[in-house]
N, CA, C and O atoms as a GROMACS GRO file, in nm:
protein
  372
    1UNK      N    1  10.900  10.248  11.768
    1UNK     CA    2  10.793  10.308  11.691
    1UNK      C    3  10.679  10.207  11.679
    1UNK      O    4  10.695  10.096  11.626
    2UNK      N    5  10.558  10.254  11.733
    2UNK     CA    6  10.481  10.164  11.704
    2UNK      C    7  10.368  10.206  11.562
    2UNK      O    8  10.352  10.327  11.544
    3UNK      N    9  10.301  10.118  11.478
    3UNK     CA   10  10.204  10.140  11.441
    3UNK      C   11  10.066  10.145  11.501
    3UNK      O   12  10.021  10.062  11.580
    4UNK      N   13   9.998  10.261  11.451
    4UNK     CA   14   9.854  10.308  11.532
    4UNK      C   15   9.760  10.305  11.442
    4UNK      O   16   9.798  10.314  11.326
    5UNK      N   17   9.616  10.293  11.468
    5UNK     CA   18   9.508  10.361  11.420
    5UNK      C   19   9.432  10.476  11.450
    5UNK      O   20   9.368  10.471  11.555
    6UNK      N   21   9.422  10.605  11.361
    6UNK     CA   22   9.365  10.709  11.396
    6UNK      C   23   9.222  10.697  11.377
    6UNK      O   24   9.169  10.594  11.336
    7UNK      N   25   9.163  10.798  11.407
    7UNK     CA   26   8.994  10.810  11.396
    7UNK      C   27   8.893  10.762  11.272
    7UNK      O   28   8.779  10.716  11.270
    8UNK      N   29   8.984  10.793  11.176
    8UNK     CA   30   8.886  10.729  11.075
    8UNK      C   31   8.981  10.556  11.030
    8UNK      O   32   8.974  10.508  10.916
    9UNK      N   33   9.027  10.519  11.095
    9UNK     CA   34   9.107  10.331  11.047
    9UNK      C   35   9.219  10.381  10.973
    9UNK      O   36   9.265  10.290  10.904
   10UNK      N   37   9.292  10.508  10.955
   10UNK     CA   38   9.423  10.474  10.886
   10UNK      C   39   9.519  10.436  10.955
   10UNK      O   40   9.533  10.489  11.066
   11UNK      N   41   9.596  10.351  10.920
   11UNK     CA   42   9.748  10.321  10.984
   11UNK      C   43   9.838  10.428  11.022
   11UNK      O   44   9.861  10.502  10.927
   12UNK      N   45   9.888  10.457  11.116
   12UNK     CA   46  10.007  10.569  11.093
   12UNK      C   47  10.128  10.553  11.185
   12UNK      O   48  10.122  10.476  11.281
   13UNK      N   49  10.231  10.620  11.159
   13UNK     CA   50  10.319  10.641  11.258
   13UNK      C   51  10.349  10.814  11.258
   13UNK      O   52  10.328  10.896  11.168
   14UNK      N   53  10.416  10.834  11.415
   14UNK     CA   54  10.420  10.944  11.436
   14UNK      C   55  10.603  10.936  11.524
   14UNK      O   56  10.637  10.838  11.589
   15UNK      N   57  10.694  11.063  11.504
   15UNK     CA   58  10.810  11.019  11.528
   15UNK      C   59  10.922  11.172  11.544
   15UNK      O   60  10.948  11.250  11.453
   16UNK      N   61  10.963  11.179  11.666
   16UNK     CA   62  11.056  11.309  11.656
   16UNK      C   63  11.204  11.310  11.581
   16UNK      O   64  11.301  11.239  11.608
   17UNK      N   65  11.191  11.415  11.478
   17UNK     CA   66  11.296  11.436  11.346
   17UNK      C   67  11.426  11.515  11.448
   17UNK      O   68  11.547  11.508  11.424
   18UNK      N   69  11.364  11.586  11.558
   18UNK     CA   70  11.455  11.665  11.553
   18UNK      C   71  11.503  11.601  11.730
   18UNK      O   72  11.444  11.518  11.798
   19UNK      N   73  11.641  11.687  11.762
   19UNK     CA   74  11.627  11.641  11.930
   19UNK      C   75  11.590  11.726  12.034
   19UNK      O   76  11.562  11.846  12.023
   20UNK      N   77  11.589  11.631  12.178
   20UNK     CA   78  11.469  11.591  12.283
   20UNK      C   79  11.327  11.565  12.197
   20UNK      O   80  11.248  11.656  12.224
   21UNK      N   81  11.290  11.502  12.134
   21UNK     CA   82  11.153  11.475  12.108
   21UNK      C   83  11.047  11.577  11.982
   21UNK      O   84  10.933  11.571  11.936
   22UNK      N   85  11.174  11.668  11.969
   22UNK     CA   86  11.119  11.780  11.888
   22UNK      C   87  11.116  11.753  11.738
   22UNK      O   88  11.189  11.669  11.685
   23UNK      N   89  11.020  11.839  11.666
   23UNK     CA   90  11.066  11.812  11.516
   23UNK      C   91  10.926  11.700  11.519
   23UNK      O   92  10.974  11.627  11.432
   24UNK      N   93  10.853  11.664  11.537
   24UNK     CA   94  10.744  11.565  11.495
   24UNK      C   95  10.701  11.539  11.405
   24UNK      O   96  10.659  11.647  11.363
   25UNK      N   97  10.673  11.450  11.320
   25UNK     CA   98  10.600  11.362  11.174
   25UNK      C   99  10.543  11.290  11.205
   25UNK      O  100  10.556  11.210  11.297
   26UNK      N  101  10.445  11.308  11.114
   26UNK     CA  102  10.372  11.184  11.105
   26UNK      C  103  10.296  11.160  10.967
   26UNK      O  104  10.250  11.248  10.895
   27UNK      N  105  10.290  10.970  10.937
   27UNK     CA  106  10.276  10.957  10.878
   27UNK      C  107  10.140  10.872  10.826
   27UNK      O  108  10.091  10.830  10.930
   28UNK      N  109  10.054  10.824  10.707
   28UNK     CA  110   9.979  10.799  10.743
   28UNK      C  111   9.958  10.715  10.532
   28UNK      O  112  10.000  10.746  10.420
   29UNK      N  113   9.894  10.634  10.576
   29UNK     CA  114   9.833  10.569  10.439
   29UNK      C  115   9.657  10.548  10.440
   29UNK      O  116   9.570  10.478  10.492
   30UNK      N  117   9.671  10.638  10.364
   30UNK     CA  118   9.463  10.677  10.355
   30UNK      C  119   9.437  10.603  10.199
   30UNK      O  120   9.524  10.573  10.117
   31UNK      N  121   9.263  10.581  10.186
   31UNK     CA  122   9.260  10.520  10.063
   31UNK      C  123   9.220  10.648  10.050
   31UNK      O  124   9.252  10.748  10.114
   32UNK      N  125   9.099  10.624   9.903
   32UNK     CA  126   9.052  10.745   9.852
   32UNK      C  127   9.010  10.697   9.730
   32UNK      O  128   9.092  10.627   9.671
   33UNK      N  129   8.918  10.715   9.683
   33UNK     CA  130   8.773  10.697   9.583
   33UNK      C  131   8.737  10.811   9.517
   33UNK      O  132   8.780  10.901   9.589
   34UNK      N  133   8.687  10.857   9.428
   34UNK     CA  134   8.628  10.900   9.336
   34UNK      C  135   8.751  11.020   9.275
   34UNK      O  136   8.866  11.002   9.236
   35UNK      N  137   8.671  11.141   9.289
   35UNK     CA  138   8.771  11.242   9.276
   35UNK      C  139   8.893  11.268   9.372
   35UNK      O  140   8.988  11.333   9.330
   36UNK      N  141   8.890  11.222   9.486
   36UNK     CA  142   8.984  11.211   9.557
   36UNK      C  143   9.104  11.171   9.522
   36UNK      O  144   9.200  11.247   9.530
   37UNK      N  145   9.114  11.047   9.479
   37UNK     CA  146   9.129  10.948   9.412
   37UNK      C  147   9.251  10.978   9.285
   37UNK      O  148   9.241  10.900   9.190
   38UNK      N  149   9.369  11.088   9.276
   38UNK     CA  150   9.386  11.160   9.197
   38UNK      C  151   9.431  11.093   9.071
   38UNK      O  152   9.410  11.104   8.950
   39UNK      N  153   9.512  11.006   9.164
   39UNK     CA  154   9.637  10.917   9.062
   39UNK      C  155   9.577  10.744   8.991
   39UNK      O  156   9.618  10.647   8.927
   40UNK      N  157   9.434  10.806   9.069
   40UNK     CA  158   9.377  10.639   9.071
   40UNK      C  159   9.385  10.498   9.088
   40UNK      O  160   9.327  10.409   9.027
   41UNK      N  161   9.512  10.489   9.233
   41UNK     CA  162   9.579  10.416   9.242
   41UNK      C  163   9.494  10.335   9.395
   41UNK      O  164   9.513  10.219   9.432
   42UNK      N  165   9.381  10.458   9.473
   42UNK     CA  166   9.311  10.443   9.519
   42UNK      C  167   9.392  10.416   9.694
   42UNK      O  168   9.320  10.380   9.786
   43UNK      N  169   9.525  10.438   9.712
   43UNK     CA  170   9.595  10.443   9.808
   43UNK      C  171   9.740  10.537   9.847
   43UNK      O  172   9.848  10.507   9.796
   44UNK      N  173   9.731  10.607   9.906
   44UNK     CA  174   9.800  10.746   9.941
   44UNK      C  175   9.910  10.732  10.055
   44UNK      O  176   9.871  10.720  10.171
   45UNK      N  177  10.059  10.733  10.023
   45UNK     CA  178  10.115  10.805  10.133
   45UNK      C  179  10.096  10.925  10.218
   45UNK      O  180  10.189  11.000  10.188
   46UNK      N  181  10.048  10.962  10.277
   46UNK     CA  182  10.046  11.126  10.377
   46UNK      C  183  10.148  11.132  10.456
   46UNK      O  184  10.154  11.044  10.542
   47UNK      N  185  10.244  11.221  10.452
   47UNK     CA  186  10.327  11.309  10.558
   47UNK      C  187  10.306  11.449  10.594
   47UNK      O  188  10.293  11.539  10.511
   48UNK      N  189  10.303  11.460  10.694
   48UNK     CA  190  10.291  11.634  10.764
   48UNK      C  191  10.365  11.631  10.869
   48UNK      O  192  10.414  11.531  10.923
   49UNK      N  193  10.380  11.782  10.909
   49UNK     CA  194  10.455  11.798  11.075
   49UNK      C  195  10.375  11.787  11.140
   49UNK      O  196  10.264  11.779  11.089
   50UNK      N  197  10.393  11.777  11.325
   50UNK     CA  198  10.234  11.791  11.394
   50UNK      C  199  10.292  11.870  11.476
   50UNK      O  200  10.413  11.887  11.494
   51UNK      N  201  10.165  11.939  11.546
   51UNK     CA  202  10.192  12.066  11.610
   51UNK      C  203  10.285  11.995  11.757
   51UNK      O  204  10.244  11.892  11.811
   52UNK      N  205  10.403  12.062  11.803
   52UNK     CA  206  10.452  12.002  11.915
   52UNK      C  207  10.346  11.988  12.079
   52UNK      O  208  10.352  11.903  12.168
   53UNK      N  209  10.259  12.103  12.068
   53UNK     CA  210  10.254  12.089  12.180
   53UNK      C  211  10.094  11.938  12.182
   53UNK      O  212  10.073  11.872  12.284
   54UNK      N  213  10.048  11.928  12.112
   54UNK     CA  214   9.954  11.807  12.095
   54UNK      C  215   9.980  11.660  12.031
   54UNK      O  216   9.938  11.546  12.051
   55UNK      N  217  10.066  11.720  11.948
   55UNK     CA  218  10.070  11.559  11.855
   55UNK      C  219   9.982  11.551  11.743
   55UNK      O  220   9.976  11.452  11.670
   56UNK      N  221   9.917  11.647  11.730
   56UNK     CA  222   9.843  11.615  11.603
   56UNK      C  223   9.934  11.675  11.473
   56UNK      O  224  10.050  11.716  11.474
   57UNK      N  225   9.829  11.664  11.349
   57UNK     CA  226   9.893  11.736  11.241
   57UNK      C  227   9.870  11.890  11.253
   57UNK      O  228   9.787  11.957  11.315
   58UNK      N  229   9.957  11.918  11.183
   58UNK     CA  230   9.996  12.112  11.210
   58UNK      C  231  10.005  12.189  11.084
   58UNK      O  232  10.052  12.302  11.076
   59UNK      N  233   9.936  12.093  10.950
   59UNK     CA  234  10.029  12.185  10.851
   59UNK      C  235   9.915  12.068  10.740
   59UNK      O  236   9.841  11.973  10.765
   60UNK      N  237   9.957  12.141  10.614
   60UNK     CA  238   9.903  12.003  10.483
   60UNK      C  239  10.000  11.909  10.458
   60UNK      O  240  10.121  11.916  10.434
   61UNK      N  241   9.907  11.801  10.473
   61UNK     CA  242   9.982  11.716  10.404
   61UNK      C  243  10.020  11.654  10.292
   61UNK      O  244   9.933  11.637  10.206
   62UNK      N  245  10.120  11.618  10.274
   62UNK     CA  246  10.183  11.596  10.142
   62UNK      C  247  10.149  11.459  10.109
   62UNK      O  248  10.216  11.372  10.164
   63UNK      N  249  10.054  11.422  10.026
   63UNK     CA  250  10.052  11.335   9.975
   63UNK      C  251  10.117  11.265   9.812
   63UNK      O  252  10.118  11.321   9.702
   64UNK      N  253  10.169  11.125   9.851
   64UNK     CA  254  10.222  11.037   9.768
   64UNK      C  255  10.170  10.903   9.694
   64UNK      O  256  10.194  10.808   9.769
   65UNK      N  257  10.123  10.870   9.605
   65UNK     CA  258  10.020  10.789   9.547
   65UNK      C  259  10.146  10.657   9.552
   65UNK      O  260  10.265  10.652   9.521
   66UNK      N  261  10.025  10.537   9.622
   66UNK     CA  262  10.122  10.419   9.592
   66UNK      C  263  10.048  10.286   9.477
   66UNK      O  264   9.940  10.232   9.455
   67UNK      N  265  10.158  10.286   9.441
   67UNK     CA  266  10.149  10.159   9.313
   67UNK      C  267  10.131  10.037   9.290
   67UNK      O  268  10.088   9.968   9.198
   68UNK      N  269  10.208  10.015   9.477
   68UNK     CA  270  10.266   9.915   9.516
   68UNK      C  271  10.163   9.835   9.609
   68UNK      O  272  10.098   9.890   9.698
   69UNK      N  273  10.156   9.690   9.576
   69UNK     CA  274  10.042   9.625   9.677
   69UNK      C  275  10.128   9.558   9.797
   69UNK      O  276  10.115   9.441   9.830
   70UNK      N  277  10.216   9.649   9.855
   70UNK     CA  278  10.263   9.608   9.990
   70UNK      C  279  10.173   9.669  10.133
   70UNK      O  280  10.135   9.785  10.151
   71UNK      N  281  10.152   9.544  10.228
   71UNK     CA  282  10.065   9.644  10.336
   71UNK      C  283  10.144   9.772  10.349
   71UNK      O  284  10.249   9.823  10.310
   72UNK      N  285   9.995   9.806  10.455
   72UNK     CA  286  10.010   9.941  10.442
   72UNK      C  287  10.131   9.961  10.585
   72UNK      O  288  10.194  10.065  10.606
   73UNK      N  289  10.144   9.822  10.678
   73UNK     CA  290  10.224   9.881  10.795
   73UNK      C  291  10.378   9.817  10.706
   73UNK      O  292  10.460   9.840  10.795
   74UNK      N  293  10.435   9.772  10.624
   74UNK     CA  294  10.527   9.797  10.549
   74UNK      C  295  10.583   9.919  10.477
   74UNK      O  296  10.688   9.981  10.495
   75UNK      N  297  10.475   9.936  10.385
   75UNK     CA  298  10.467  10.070  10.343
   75UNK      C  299  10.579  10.183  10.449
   75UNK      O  300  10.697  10.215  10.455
   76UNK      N  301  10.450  10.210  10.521
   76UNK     CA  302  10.513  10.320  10.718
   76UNK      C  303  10.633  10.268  10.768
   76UNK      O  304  10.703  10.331  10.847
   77UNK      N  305  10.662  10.144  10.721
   77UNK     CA  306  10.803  10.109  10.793
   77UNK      C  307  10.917  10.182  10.711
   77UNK      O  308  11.000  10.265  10.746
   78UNK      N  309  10.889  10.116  10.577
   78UNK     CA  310  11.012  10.204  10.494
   78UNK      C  311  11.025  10.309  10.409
   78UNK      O  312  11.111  10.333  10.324
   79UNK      N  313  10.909  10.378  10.450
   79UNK     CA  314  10.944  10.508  10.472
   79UNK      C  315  10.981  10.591  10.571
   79UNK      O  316  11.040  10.696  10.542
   80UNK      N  317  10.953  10.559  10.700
   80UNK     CA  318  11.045  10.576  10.846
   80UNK      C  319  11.165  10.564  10.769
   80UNK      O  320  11.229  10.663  10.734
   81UNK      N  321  11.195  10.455  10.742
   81UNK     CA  322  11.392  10.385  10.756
   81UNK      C  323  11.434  10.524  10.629
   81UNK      O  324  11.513  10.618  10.624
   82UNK      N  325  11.361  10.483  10.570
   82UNK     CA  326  11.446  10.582  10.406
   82UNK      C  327  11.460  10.705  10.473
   82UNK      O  328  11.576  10.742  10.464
   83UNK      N  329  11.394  10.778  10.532
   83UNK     CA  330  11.405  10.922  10.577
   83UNK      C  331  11.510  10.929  10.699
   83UNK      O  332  11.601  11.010  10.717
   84UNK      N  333  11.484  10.858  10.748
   84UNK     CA  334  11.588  10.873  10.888
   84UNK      C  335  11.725  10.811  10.838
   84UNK      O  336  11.823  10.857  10.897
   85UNK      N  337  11.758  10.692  10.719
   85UNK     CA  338  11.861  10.669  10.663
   85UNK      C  339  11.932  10.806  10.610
   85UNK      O  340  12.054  10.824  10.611
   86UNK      N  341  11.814  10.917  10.555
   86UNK     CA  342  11.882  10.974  10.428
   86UNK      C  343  11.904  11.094  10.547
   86UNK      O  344  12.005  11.159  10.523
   87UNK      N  345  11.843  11.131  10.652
   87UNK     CA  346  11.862  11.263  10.717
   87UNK      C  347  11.994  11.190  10.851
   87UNK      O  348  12.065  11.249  10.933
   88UNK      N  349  11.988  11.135  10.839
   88UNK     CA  350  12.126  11.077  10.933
   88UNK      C  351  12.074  11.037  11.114
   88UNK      O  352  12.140  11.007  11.213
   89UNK      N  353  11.934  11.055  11.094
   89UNK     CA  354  11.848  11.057  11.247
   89UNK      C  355  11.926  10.863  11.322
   89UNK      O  356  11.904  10.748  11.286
   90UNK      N  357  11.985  10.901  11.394
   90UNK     CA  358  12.060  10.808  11.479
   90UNK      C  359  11.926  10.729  11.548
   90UNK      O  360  11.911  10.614  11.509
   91UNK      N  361  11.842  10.773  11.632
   91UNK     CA  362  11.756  10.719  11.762
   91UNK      C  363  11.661  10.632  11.677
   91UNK      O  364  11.703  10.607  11.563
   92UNK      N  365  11.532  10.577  11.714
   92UNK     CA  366  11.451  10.502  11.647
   92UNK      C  367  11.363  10.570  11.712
   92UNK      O  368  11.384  10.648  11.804
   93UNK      N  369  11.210  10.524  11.637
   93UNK     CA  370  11.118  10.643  11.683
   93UNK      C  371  11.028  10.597  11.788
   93UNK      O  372  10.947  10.675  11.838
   0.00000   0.00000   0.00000
């Protein structure tokens, strides 16, 4: 799994849940300012599915406010591990 940058500088990873390659996530840590901004913590987990046949996102995403001043490619790491720990996903992404 590597870490990427998308179009506007967020970090993300992207990773198949399900098997042959299927099942796609991705994940992403965005800031966010003003009203955006909900929890005022001014930094956001994002998860969504992405559509299979592109790779992009496919759906809303669920955002998670972080508290925590760990980078952000830490952050994407362990939340990869926690999810694939807790869903039993064997492969690496």
């Amino acid at each position: 799994m590597k870490i990427k940058r998308d179009g506007n500088g967020s970090k993300y990873i992207k990773w198949a849940s399900g098997p042959l390659g299927s099942g796609l996530k991705r994940a992403w840590v965005q800031t966010r300012e003003g009203e955006k901004d909900w929890a005022g913590t001014g930094r956001y987990l994002n998860v969504v599915r992405c559509n299979e046949d592109t790779g992009n996102p496919g759906g809303n995403a669920t955002d998670f406010p972080v508290y925590c001043d760990l980078p952000d490619e830490q952050i994407l790491w362990a939340f990869y591990s926690m999810v694939n720990a807790i869903t039993g996903r064997k492969e690496t992404g």
